[in-house]
N, C-alpha and C positions, 0 to 999 in steps of 0.2 A: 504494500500500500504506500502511493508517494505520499512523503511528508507536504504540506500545504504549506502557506502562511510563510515558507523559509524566507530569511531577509535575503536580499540579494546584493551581492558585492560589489560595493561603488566603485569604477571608474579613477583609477588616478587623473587628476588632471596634467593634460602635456605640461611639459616646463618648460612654459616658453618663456620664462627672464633669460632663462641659460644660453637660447637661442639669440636675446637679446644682445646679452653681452660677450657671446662669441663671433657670432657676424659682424664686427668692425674688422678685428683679425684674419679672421676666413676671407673676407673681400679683399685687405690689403696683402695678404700672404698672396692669395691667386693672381690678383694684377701684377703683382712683383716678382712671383717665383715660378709659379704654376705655370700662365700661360706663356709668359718666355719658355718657360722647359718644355715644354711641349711644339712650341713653334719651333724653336731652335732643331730639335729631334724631325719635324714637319721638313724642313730646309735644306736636315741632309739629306733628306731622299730624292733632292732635285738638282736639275743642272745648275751650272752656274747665271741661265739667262733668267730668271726668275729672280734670281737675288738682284740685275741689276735692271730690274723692270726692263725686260723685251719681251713681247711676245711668243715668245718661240719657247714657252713654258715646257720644260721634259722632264714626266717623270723616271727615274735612273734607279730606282730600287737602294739598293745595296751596293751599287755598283762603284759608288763615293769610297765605301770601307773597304772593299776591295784596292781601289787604287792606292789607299792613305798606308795601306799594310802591307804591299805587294809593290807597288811602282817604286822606282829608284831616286822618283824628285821628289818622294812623299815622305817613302818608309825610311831611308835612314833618317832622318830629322826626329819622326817620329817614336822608332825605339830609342833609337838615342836621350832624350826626353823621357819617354818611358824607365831607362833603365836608371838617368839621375834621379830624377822622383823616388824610386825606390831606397835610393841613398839616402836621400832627402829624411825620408820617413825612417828608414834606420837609425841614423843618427839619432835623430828627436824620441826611438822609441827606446833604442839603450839609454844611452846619454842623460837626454831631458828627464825621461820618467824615473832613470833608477837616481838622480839627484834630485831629484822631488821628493823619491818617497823618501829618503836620506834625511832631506832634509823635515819634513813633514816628521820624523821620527825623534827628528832633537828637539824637536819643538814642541813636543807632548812630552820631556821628560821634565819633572815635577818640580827636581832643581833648578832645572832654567829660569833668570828671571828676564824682565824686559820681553817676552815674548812678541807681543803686541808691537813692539818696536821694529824685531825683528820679520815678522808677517809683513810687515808695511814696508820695507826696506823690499825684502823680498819679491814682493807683487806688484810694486812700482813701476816693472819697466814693462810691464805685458798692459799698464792703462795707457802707457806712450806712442804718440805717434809713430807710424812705421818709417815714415817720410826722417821723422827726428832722428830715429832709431839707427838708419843707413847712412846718413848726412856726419851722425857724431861718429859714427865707424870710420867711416871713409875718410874724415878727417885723421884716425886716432892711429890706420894701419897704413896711411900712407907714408911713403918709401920718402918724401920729400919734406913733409911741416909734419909728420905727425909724433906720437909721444912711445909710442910702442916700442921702437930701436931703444928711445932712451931708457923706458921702463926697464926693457932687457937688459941693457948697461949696467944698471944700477946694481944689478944681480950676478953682474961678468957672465952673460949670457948672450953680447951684442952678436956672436957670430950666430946665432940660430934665426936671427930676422929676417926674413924675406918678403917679397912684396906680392902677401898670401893672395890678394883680391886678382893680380894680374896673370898670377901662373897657371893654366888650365889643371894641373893636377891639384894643388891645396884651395883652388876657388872657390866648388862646390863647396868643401869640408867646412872651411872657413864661415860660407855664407851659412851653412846648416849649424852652429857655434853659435854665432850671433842668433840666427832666429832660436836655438835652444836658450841662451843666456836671457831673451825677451821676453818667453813663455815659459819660462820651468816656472811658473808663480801657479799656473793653472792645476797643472799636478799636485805641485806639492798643496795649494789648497783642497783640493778633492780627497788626497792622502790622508789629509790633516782633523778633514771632518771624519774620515771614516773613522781613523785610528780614538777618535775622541767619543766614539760613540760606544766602544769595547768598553761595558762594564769591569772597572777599576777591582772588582773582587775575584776574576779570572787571574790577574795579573796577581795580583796578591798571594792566591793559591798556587802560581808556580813559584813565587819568592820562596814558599815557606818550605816549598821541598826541594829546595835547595837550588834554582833554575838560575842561570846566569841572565843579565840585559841580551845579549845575542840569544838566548834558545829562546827564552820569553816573547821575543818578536818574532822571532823565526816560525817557533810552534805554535804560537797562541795567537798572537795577534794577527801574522799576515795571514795565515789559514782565513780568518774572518774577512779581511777586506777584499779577498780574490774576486769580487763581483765588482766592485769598485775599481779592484786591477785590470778589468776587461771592458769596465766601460771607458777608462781612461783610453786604453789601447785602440780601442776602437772612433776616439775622439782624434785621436793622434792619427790615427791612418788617415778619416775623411780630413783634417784640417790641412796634413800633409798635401796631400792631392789635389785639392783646392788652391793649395800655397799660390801666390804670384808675386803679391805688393811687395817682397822684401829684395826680393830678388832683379824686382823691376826697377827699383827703388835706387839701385847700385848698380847693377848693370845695365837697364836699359832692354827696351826689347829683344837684341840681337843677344842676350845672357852670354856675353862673352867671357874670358877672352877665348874665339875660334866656340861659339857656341855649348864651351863646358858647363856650366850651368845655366845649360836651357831646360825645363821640366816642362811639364805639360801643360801650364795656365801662361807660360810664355809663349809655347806654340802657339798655342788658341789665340793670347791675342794677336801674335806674331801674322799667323795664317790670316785670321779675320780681318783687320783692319791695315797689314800689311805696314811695312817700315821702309825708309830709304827709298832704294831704287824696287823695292819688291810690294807689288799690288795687293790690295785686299781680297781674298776668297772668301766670301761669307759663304758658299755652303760650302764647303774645305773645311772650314774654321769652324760651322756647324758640328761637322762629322769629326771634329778632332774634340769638340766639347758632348757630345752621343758618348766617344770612347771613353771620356773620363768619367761620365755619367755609367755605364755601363762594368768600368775596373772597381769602381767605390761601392755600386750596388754587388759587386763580389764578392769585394772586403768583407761587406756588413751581412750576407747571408753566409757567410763562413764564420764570423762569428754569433752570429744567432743561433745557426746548426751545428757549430763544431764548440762552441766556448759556453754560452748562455743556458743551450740544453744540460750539459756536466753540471754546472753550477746549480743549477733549479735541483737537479737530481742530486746534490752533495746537500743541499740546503733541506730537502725533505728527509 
């Protein structure tokens, strides 16, 4: 026999504030992000007489990424680029992050005082303009007014100075240095909150049986942050890849000297907009902004499926 008379279960009402105050963002991400990324991806699939308004509109498929990986005017530039970026991102991923979390580590030890002082010292140069950033370098390593020979003097170290920015072998390194020395603030704060969030009674119960500062960190506390240590990874690979301003900043579109550090947001704007005696290709410049879009969505589904899923299942 059905029950009668049963109340019946009201209706949530939609939540439309949330909608309110998310649609300013949603509109301005789309005009700004979205549908660039999508035309841009649209562009490479066409000839070049479209980009420069003619008629003679064609669509070419894939036929763009074919040439940019395979042709001989395209593809060395292009792995070339490829394979500095990869440096690029190494450096920043040893380097910057393991003196982050370093530093992120003496900053949470309990003796330290002045912390506060030190964080801000710290994370000072990553609020700095990139433009400043390259300008006070280029001053500081050049071979002619700058302070660096003499700094090495001071130390009877003047013969190890060279004039790192102009040699194709130390250029890259050098530039990947500076952009670590700008942003290691961003690690070591993301380090610094994780490590601060480790309830203090963990740490205490490896003191009292006997655990040194090294195995305390080692075994207790970095075990905890490893999600933090992958999202950091992961921030570094896309911000790598994306790199351009510092690099363009010092050397210029043509990332010399002889092209040494040129990475891939040189290319792009290199190929697009074109320098000197060399034309703009917008859909080339397209198809070389597709690739980058296409290596970073790599990164990051390798670390979703290879890195995030471990972690979730170590966390359960």
């Amino acid at each position: 026999m059905a029950v009668t008379g049963a109340p019946k279960r009201k209706r949530k009402k939609f939540p439309t504030h949330i909608v309110v105050f998310l649609a300013p963002a949603v509109i301005v991400y789309s005009i700004f992000m979205i549908f660039p990324l999508l035309n841009s991806l649209r562009l490479s699939f066409y000839s070049p007489g479209e980009a420069f308004g003619a008629t003679n509109d064609v669509f070419v498929g894939l036929q763009n990424y074919v040439t940019l990986l395979t042709d001989d005017l395209w593809s060395d530039r292009f792995w070339a680029a490829l394979r500095h970026n990869f440096v690029f991102f190494l450096i920043h991923m040893v380097v910057q992050n393991s003196i982050g979390l370093f530093l992120a580590a003496l900053l949470t030890r309990r003796q330290l005082r002045g912390r506060g002082a030190y964080r801000t010292i710290l994370f000072a140069p990553t609020m700095l303009s990139v433009v400043i950033i390259g300008f006070a370098w280029q001053l500081i390593l050049s071979p002619l007014w700058g302070i660096a020979e003499g700094f090495l003097g001071f130390f009877g170290l003047e013969a190890l100075f060279r004039p790192w920015l102009g040699l194709e072998g130390p250029a890259l390194i050098t530039l990947s240095l500076i952009s670590v020395w700008q942003f290691v603030g961003i690690p070591m704060m993301l380090f610094y909150a994780a490590l601060l969030a480790i309830p203090h009674e963990l740490s205490e119960a490896a003191y009292v049986d006997g655990a040194t500062d090294w195995v305390v960190f080692w075994r207790v506390k970095f075990p905890l942050i490893l999600p933090v240590v992958g999202i950091v990874a992961i921030l570094t690979y896309v911000g790598n890849f994306n790199a351009f301003d510092l690099i363009y900043t010092i050397k210029g579109a043509p990332a010399g000297p002889n092209f040494s550090t040129d990475i891939m947001g040189t290319l792009f704007y290199r190929t697009f907009f074109g320098q000197q005696l060399q034309l703009g290709n917008p859909t080339m410049g397209a198809t070389v902004a597709g690739m980058m879009l296409l290596i970073i969505l790599t990164g990051v589904a390798l670390y979703l499926y290879g890195w995030q899923r471990r972690i979730a299942t170590y966390d359960i």
